[in-house]
Steps between C-alpha positions, in 0.01 A plus 500: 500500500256163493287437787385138574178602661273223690148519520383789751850627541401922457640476097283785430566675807929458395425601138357813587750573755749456234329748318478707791878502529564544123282849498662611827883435386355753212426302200298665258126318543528452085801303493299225720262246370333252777327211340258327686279209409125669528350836456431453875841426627619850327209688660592354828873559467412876375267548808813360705717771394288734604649841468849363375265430154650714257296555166717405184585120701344198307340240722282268306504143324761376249188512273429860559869601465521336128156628408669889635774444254319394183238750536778799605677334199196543269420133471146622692269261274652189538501563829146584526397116269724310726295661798161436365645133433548431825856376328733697690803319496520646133592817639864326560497364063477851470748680711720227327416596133517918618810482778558867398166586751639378812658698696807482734391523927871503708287325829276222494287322737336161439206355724429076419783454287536140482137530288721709245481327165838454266304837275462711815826439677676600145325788440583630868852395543603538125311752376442726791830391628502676806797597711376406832207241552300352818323194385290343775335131485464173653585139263209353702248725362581442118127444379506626127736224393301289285282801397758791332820309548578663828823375731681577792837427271527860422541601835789277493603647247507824606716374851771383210573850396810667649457696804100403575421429870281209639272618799249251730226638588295224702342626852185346418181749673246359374486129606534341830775273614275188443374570186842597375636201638259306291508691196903421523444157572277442191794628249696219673363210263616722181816536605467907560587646806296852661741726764255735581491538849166588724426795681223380681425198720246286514224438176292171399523295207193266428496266153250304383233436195346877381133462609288782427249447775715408768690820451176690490355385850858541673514873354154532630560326874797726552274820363877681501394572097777779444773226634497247211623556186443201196755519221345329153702422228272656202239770510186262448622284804460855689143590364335143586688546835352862592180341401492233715595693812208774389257307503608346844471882600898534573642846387768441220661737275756444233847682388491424146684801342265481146244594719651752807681774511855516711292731717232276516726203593656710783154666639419067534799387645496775760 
């Protein structure tokens, strides 16, 4: 199965269902391997599953799952120099010069797979090569193209193989009618077209020039601090940010996961 999943469409929620479904129709927990794209995402799925969890079940990244199977292989220190490195897209030249370490999973799951690169995609869906797969991603959200060589193309590839099925899954939860409405609008120009659809009415859009201080006396007029949320596109943007709003004596805290825990993150956002 491939999922097209919008933005705030419960993918996590229908991976780990699937999951859910696979352990209950009796599969053994070690013949399933559920990739997700963080260390946080597999927690979260984990803590989903709750007692259905089954010890002997990898959940983790792709990265994880090739570093598994050159260390259980014996391959340990190159492993460990790639790590230090920080280079760990070598951990893929390597399963390719040792393919005798990997090892064969019959179910697969796949969270953000139109950021899979040409390496990853081969080594799950040649070398793997499972029997039954659930690959779940949105062609919207392809961000690691220019970086690793990452495309949605290999989901289409996957949709070209005998006997897979094609599932929507685009209730949108998250966002408003309005601001979904615009969002869609805005893909217009660039010839792309959005079909999520809104489960919510209502929501504002407001566009304009990013002005620091503006921002900072509306946040402080409303006084409603734990209602605003400002998204920044690198780190530093976020530290000068937090600064400016400290020293204008507005409460801010920050998600970064380099610096929080996933039960950190979740003691903030409740």
């Amino acid at each position: 199965m491939v999922v097209i999943s919008r933005a705030a469409t419960g993918k996590t929620a229908t991976l780990t269902e699937r999951v859910r479904f696979w352990l209950r129709q009796g599969i053994a927990p070690s013949d399933i391997c559920c990739i997700t794209f963080t260390a946080v995402a597999a927690n979260e799925m984990q803590t989903r599953l709750g007692d259905d969890y089954k010890d002997g079940m990898f959940i983790n990244t792709i990265h994880s799952l090739a570093a598994r199977f050159l260390v259980m292989g014996g391959y340990g220190e190159k492993v460990g120099k790639a790590i230090n490195e920080e280079k760990f897209d070598l951990f893929f030249s390597f399963i390719q010069k040792y393919p005798d370490c990997v090892q064969h999973y019959p179910y697969v799951l796949v969270d953000e797979a139109q950021d899979l690169s040409y390496n990853e995609f081969h080594f799950i869906f040649e070398m793997i090569n499972p029997e039954h797969f659930f690959v779940v991603g949105d062609p919207f959200q392809c961000i690691y193209e220019k970086m690793k060589g990452a495309s949605a193309q290999y989901m289409s590839k996957l949709l070209a193989r005998p006997g897979v099925v094609k599932f929507d899954l685009n209730e949108n939860y998250r966002n408003k009618a309005n601001i979904l409405t615009y969002a869609q609008q805005a893909l217009k120009p660039i010839g792309q077209r959005d079909n999520s659809i809104p489960m919510t009415t209502g929501g504002d859009v407001y566009e304009g020039k990013f002005n620091l201080e503006i921002l900072v006396d509306k946040i402080a007029e409303t006084g409603n601090y734990k209602d605003w949320a400002i998204l920044c596109y690198t780190n530093s943007e976020v530290a000068y940010i937090m600064k400016q709003l400290s020293e204008n004596f507005i409460p801010v805290v920050n998600f970064n996961q380099r610096q929080k825990t996933k039960k950190e993150i979740d003691e903030l956002m409740n």
